[in-house]
KEKE-3310 file (N, C-alpha, C; in steps of 0.2 Angstrom, whole numbers, plus 5000, padded with zeros to 4 digits):
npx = (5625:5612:5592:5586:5595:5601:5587:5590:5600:5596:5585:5591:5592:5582:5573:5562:5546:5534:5532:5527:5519:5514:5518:5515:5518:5525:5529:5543:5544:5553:5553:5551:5535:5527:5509:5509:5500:5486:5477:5462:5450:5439:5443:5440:5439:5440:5441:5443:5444:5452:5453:5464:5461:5467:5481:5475:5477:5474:5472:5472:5466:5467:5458:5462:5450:5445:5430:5420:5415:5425:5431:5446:5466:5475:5486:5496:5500:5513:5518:5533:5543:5535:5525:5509:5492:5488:5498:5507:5501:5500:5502:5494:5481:5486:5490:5476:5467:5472:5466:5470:5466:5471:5478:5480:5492:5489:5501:5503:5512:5525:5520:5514:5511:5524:5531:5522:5518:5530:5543:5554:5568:5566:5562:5572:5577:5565:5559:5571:5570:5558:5559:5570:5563:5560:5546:5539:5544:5539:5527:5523:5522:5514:5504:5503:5497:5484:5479:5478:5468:5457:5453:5448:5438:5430:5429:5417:5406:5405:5396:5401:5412:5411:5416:5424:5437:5452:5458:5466:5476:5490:5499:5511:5518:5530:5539:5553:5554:5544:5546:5555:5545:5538:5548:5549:5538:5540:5546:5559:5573:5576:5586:5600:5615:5607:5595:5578:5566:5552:5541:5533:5521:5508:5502:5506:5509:5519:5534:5536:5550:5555:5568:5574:5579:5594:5608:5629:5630:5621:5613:5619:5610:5600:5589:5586:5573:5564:5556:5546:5543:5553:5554:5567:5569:5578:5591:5604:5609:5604:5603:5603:5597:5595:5603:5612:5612:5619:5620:5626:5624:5609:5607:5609:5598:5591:5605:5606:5595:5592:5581:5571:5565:5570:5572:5580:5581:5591:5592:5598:5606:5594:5587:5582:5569:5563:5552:5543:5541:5542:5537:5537:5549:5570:5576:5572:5567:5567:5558:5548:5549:5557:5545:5537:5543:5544:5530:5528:5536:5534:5519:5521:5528:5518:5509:5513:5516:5504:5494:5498:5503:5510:5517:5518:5527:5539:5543:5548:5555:5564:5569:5564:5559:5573:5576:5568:5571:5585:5601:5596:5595:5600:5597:5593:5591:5587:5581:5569:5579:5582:5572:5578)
npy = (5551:5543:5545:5531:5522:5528:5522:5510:5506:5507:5503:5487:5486:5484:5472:5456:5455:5448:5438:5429:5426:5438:5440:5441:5454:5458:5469:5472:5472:5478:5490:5508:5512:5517:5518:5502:5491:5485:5499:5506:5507:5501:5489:5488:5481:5481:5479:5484:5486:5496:5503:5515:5525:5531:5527:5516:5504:5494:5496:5488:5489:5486:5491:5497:5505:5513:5509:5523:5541:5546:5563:5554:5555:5549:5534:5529:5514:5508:5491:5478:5471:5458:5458:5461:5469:5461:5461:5467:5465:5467:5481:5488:5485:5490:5506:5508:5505:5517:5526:5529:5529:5516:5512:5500:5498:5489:5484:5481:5472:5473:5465:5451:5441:5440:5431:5420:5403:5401:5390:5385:5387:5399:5411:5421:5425:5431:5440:5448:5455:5462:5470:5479:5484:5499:5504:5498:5506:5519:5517:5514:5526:5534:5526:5528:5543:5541:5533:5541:5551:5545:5544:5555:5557:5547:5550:5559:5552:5535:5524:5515:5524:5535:5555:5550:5551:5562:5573:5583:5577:5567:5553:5544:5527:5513:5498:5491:5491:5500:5509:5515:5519:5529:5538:5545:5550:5555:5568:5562:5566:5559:5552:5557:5572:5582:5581:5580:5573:5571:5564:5569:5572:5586:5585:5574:5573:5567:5554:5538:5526:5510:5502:5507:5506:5510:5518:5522:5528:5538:5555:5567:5580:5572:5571:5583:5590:5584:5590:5587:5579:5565:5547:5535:5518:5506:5491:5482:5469:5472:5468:5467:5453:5453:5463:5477:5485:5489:5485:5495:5506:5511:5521:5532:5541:5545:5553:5562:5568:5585:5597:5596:5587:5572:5555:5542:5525:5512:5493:5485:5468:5469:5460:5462:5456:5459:5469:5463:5452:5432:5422:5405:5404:5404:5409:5426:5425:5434:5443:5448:5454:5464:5471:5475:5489:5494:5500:5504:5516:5521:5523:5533:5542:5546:5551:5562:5570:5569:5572:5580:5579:5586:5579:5568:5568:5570:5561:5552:5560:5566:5557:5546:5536:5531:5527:5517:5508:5503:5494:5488:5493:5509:5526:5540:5558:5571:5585:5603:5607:5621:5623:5627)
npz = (5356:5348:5349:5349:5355:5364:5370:5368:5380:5391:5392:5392:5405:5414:5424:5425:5430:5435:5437:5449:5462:5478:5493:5510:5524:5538:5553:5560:5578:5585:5578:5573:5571:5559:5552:5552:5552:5539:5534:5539:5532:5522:5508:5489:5475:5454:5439:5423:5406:5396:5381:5369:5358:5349:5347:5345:5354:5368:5385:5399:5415:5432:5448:5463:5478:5490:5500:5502:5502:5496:5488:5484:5485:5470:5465:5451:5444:5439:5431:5432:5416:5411:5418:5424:5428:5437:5448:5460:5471:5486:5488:5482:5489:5502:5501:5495:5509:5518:5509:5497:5478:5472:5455:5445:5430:5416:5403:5387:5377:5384:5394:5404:5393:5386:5393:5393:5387:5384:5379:5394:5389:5381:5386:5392:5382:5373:5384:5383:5369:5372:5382:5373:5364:5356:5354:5364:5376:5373:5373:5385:5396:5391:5391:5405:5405:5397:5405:5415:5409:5407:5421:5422:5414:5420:5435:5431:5426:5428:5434:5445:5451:5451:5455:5466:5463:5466:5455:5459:5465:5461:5459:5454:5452:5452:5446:5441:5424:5425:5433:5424:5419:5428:5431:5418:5415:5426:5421:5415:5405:5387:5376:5362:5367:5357:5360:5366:5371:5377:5391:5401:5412:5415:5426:5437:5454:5462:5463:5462:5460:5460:5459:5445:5431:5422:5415:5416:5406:5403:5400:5410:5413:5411:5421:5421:5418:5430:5442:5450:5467:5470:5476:5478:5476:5478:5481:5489:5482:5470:5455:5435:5428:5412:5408:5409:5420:5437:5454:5460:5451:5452:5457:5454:5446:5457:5464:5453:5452:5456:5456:5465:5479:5485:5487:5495:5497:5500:5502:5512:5505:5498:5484:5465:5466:5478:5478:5472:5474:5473:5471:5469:5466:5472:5485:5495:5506:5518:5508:5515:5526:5521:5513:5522:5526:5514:5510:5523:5520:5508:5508:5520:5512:5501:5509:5515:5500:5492:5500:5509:5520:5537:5548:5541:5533:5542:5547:5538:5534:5545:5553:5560:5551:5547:5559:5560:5551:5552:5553:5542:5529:5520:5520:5512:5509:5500:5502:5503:5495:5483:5470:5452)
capx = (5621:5605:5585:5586:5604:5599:5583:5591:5605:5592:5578:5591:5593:5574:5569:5554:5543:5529:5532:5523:5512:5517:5519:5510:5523:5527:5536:5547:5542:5556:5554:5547:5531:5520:5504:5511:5494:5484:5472:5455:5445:5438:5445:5436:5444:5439:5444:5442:5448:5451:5454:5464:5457:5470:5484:5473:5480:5471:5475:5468:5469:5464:5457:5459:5450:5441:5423:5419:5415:5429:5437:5453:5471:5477:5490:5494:5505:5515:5523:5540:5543:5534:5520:5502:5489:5486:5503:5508:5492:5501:5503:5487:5478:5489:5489:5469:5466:5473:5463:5470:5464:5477:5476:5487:5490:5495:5508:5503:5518:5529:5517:5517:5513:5530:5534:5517:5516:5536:5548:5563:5574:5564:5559:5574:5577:5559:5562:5576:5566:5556:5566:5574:5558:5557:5537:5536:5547:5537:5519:5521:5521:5509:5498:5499:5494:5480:5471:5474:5464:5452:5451:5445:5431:5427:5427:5412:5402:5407:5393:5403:5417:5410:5416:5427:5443:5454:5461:5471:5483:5489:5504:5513:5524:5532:5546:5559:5551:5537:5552:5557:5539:5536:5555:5548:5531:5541:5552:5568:5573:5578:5591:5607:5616:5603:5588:5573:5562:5550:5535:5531:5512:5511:5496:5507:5513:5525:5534:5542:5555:5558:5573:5574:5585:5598:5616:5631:5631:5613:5617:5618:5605:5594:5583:5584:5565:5559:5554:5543:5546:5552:5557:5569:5570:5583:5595:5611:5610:5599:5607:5598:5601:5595:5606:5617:5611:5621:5615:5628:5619:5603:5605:5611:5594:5594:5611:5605:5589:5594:5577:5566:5564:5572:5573:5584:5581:5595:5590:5606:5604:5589:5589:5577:5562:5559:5548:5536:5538:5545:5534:5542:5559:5572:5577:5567:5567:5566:5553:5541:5551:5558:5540:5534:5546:5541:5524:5527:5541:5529:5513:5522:5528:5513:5504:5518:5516:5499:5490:5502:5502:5519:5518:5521:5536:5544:5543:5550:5563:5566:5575:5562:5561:5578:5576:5564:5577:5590:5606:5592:5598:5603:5594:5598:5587:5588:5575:5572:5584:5578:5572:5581)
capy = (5545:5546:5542:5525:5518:5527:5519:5500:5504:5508:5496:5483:5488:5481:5465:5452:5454:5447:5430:5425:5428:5443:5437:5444:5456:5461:5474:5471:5476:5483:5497:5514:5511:5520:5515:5494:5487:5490:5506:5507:5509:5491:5489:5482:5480:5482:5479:5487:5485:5503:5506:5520:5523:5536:5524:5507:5500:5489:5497:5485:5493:5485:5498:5496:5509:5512:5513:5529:5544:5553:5560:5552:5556:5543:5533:5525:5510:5502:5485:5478:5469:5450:5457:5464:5472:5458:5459:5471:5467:5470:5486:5491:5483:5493:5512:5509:5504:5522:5534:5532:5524:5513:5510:5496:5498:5482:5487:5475:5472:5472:5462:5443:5439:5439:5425:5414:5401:5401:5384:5389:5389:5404:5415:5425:5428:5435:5446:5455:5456:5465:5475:5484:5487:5506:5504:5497:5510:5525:5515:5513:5533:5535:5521:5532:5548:5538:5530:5548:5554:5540:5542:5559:5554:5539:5554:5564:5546:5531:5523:5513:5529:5544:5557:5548:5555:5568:5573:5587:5573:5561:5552:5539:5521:5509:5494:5491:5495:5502:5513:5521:5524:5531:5545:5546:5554:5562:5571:5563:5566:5554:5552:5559:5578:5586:5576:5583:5568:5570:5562:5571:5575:5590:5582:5570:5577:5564:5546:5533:5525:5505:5497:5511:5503:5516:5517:5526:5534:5544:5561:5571:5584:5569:5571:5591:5590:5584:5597:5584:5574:5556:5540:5531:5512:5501:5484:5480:5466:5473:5468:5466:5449:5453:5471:5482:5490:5486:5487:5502:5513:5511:5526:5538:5546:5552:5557:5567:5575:5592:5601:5593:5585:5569:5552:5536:5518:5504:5489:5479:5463:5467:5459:5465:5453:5461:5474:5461:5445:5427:5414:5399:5403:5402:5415:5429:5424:5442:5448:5449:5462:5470:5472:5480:5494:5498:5497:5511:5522:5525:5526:5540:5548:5550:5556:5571:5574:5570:5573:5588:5581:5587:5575:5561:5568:5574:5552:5551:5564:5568:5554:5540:5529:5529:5525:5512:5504:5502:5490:5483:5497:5516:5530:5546:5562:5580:5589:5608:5613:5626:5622:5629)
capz = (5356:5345:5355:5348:5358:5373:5375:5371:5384:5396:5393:5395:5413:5414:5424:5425:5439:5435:5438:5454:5467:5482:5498:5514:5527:5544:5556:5566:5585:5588:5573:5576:5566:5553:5549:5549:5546:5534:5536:5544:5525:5518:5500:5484:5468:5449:5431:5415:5399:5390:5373:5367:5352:5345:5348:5343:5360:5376:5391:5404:5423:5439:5452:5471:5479:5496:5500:5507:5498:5494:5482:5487:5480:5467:5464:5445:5447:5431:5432:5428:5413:5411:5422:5423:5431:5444:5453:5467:5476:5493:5487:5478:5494:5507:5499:5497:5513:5520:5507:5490:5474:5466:5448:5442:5422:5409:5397:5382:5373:5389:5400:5407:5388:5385:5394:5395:5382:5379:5382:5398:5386:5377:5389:5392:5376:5373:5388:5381:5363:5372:5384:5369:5361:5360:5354:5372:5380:5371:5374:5393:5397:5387:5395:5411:5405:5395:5411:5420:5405:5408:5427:5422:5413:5423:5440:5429:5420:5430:5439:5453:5455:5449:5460:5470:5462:5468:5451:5460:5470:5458:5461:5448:5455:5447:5448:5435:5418:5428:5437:5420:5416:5433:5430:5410:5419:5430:5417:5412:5397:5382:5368:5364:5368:5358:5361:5372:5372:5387:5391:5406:5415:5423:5432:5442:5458:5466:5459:5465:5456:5462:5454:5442:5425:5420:5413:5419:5401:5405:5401:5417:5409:5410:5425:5426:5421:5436:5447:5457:5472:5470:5481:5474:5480:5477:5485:5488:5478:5463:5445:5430:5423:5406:5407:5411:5427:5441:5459:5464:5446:5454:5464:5448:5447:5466:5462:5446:5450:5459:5458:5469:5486:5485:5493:5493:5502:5498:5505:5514:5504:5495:5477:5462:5468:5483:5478:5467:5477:5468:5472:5469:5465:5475:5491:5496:5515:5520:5507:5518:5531:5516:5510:5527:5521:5507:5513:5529:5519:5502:5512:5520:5507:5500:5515:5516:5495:5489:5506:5513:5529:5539:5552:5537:5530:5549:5549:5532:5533:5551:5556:5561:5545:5547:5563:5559:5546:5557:5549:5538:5524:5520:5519:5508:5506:5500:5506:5503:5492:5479:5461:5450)
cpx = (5614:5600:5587:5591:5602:5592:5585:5594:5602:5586:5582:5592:5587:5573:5562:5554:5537:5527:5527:5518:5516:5515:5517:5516:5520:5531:5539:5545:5545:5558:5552:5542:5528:5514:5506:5506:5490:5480:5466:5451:5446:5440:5440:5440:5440:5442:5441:5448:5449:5453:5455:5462:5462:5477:5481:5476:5473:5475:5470:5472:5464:5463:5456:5457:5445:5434:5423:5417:5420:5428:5443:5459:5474:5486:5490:5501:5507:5521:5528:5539:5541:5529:5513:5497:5487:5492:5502:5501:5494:5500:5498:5481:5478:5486:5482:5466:5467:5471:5466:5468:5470:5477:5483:5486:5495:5497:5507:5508:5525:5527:5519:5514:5518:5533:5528:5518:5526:5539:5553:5566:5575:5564:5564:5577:5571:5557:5566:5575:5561:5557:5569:5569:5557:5551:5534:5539:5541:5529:5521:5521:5515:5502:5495:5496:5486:5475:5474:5468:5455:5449:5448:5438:5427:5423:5418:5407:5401:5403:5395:5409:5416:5411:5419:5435:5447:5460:5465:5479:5486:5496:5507:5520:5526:5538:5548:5557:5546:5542:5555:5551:5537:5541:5551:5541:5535:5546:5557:5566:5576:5580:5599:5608:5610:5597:5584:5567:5560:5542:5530:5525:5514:5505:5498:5510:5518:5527:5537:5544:5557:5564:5573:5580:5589:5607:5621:5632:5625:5617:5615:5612:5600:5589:5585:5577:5563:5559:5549:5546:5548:5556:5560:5572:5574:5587:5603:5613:5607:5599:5600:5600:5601:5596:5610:5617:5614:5619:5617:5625:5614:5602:5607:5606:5593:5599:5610:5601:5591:5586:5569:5566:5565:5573:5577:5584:5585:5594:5596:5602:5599:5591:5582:5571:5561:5556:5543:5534:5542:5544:5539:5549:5562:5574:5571:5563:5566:5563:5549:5543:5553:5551:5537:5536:5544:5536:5524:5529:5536:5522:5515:5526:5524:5510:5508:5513:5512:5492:5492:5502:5509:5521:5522:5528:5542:5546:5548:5556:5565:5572:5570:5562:5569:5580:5573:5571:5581:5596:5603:5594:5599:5595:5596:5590:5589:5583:5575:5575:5579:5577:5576:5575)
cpy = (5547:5541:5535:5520:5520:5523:5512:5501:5505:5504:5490:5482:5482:5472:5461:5451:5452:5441:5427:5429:5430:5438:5443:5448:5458:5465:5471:5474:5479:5492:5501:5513:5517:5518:5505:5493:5491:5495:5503:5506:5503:5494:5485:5486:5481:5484:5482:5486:5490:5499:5513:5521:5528:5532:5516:5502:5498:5493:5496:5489:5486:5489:5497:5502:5509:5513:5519:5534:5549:5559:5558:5553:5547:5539:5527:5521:5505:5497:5483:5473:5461:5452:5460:5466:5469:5458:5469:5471:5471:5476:5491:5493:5492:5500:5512:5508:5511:5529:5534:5526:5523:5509:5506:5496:5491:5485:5480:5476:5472:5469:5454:5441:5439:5433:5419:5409:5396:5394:5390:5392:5398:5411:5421:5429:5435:5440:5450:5457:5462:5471:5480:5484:5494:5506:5502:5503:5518:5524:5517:5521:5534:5532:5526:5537:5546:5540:5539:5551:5550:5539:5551:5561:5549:5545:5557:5558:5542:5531:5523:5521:5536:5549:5556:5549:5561:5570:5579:5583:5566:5560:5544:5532:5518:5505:5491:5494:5500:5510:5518:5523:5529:5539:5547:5552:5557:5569:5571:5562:5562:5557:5555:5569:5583:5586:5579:5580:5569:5570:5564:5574:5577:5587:5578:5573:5575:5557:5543:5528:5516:5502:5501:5506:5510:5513:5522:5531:5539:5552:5564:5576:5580:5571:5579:5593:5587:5587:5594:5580:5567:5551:5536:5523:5507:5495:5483:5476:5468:5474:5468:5458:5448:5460:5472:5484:5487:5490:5496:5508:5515:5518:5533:5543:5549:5556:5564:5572:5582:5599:5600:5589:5576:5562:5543:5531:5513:5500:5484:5472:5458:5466:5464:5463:5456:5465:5471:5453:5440:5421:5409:5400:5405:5410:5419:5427:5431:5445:5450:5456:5466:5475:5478:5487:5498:5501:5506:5517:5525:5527:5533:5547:5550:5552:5564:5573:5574:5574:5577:5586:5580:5582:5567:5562:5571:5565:5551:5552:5567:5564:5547:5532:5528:5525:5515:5506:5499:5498:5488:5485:5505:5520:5536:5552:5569:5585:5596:5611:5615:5625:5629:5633)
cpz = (5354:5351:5357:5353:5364:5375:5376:5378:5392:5396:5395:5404:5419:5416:5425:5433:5440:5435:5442:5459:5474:5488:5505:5517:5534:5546:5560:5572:5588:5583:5576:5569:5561:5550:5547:5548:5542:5537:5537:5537:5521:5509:5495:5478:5460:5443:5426:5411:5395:5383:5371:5360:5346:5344:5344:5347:5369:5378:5397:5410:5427:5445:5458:5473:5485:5495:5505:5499:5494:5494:5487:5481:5474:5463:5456:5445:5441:5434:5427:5420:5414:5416:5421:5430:5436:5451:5456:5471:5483:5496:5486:5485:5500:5507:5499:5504:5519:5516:5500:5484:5467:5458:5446:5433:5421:5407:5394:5380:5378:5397:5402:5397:5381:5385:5393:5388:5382:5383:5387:5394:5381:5378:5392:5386:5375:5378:5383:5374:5367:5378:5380:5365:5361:5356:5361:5375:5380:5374:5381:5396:5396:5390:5401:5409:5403:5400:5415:5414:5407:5415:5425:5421:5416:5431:5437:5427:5423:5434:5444:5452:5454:5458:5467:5470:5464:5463:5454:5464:5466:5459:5454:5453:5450:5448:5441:5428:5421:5432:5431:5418:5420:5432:5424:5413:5421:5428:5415:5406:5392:5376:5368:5368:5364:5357:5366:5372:5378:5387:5399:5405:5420:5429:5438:5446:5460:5464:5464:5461:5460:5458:5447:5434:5422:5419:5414:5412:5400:5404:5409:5417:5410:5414:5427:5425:5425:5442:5453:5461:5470:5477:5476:5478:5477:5484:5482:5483:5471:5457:5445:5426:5418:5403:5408:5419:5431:5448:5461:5456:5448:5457:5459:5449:5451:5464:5457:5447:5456:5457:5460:5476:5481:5490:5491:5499:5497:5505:5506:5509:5500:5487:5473:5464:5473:5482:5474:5472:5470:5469:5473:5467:5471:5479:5492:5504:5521:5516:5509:5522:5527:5514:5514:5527:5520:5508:5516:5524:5512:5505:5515:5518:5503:5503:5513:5507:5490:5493:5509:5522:5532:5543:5546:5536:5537:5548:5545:5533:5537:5554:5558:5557:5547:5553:5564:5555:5550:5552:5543:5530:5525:5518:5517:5507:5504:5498:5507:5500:5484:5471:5457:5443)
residu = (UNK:UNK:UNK:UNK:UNK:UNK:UNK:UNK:UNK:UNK:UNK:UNK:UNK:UNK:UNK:UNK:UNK:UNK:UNK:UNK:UNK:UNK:UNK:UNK:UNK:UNK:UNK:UNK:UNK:UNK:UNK:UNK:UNK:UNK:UNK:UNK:UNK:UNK:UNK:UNK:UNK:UNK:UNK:UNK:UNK:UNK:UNK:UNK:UNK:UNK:UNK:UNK:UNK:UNK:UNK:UNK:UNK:UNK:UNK:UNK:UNK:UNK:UNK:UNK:UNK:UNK:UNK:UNK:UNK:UNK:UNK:UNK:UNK:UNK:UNK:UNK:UNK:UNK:UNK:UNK:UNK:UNK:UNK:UNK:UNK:UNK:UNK:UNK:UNK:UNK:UNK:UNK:UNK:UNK:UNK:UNK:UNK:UNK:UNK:UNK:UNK:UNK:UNK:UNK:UNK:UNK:UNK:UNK:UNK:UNK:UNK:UNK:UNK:UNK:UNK:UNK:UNK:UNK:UNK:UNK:UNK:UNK:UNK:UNK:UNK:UNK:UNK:UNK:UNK:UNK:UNK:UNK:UNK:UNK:UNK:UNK:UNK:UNK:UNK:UNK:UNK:UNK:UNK:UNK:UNK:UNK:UNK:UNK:UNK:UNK:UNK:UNK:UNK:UNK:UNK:UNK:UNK:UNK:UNK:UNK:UNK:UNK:UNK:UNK:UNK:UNK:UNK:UNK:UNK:UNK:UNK:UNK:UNK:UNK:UNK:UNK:UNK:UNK:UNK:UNK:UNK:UNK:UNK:UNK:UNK:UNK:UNK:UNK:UNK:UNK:UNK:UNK:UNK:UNK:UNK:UNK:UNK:UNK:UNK:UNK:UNK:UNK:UNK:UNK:UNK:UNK:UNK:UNK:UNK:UNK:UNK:UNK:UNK:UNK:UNK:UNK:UNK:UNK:UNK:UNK:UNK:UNK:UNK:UNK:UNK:UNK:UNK:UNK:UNK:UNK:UNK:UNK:UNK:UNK:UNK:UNK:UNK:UNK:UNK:UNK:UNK:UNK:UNK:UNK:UNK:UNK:UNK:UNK:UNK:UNK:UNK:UNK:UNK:UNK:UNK:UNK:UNK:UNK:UNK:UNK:UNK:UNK:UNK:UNK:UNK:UNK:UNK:UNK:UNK:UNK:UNK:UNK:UNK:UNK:UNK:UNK:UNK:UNK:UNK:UNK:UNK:UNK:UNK:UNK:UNK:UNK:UNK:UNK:UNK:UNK:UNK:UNK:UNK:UNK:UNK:UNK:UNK:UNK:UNK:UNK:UNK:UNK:UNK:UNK:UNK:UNK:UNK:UNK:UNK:UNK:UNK:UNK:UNK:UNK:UNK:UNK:UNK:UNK:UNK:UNK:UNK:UNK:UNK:UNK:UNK:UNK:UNK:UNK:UNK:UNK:UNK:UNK:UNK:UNK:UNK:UNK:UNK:UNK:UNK:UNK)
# end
């Protein structure tokens, strides 16, 4: 299978998240908690517009990040297809509000001006145009390594944040295209049997993988470059209605990656919108609890993998998240075993 075929059959995996406006969450009182509200440290926000100048590409960011002085570890958060640097607020908020600075990146060419402008009738068309774009598949990687370049020089120049960086903790997310940008960072590798495409930064320590797009023809070989930690989060329900991917493939790259610390959350019920939110469309009556989740289980997987603190991952990977969960979904980890 040449680059080109694998990235279509894996772009189309890819759905739109960018549609609406996120919805606030709750715990449940009978959980075992983690950090449920938000944290202690006021948040404030902030946009730029880069310009990579060796590409001739925009890369707008919006930067949630504490006051206080730092440095604080950072987190670079790519959105799914059909969205932009204004969505995951929940998320952007939350993470900041505990000590990290979350940088949301746009992905021109696979952002919400995709769909803006376009008649109903057009708009999933124009998704899967550009879904199976590999000039988007190849940009969006690139985007992140980009602004890490960019929060480099911003640590050392940068009025409001000079100095507030802790470029030795950096951490990459990401939901459905955002989820292959986040694996692509963390070094799977692309194209056919003797293809070694790979867009991996060693600077990023730990990812997270939402709604990851993948197909059951992925070589097996594909995720042996990643040697960092990831979270993989996924839902019982969680097709792709402009792909292939079907909810029970979502779990492939857990499955696959074998040299590193590993984690898997299937949400009972959970569809693709519960990790962006879906305004006005229809269901979504439980993104709110799904949301608080996401919320507790990634906060403390980054405490444990950007912030080394043991007590986070004894929550994570002890037995309480799970605890926490309860019927609501599954939980998978593999923890410890030896890089190869």
């Amino acid at each position: 299978m040449g680059m080109k075929r694998a990235f279509l059959l894996l772009l189309l995996g890819v759905w739109a998240v960018g549609l609406s406006h996120l919805c606030a969450a709750t715990v449940s009182a009978s959980a075992v908690e983690y950090k449920k509200a938000a944290g202690p440290l006021a948040v404030e926000a902030i946009r730029y517009d880069w310009r990579d100048a060796k590409r001739e590409r925009k890369v707008p960011v919006k930067i949630y990040y504490p006051r206080g002085e730092g440095p604080f570890p950072i987190i670079v958060f790519s959105h799914g297809l059909g969205g932009s640097r204004e969505g995951y607020e929940y998320l952007g908020r939350y993470w900041a509000s505990y000590g990290y600075v979350s940088v949301h990146v746009q992905h021109p060419g696979s952002d919400d001006a995709v769909w803006r402008g376009a008649q109903p009738g057009e708009i999933m068309q124009k998704m899967r145009k550009s879904a199976t774009n590999l000039e988007n598949a190849i940009n969006r990687p690139q985007d992140i390594s980009f602004a890490i370049d960019q929060l480099e020089k911003m640590n050392r120049e940068d009025s409001n944040l000079k100095g507030r960086f802790d470029l030795e903790r950096i951490g990459v997310a990401g939901h459905s295209f955002g989820a292959f940008t986040s694996l692509a960072i963390a070094g799977q590798k692309f194209g056919g049997p003797q293809a070694n495409v790979s867009f991996a930064d060693p600077r990023v320590k730990a990812v997270i993988a939402m709604s990851a797009p993948v197909t059951v023809q992925a070589r097996e070989s594909a995720f042996d470059g990643i040697r960092i930690p990831c979270f993989h989060m996924t839902g019982t329900k969680d097709s792709s209605p402009i792909g292939e991917t079907q909810p029970e493939d979502r779990r492939i790259p857990f499955d696959r990656c074998r040299n590193s610390d590993q984690f898997l959350v299937i949400f009972k019920d959970g569809d693709h919108m519960i990790f962006s939110g879906r305004g006005a469309m229809r269901g979504g009556e439980k993104d709110a609890e799904f949301q608080s989740y996401i919320r507790m289980s990634s906060v403390a997987f980054w405490d444990a993998y950007l912030k080394g603190e043991a007590k986070s991952k004894a929550w994570l990977a002890g037995g309480p998240f799970e605890e926490a969960l309860g019927d609501r979904g599954t939980f998978e980890k593999k923890v410890g075993e030896k890089v190869k």
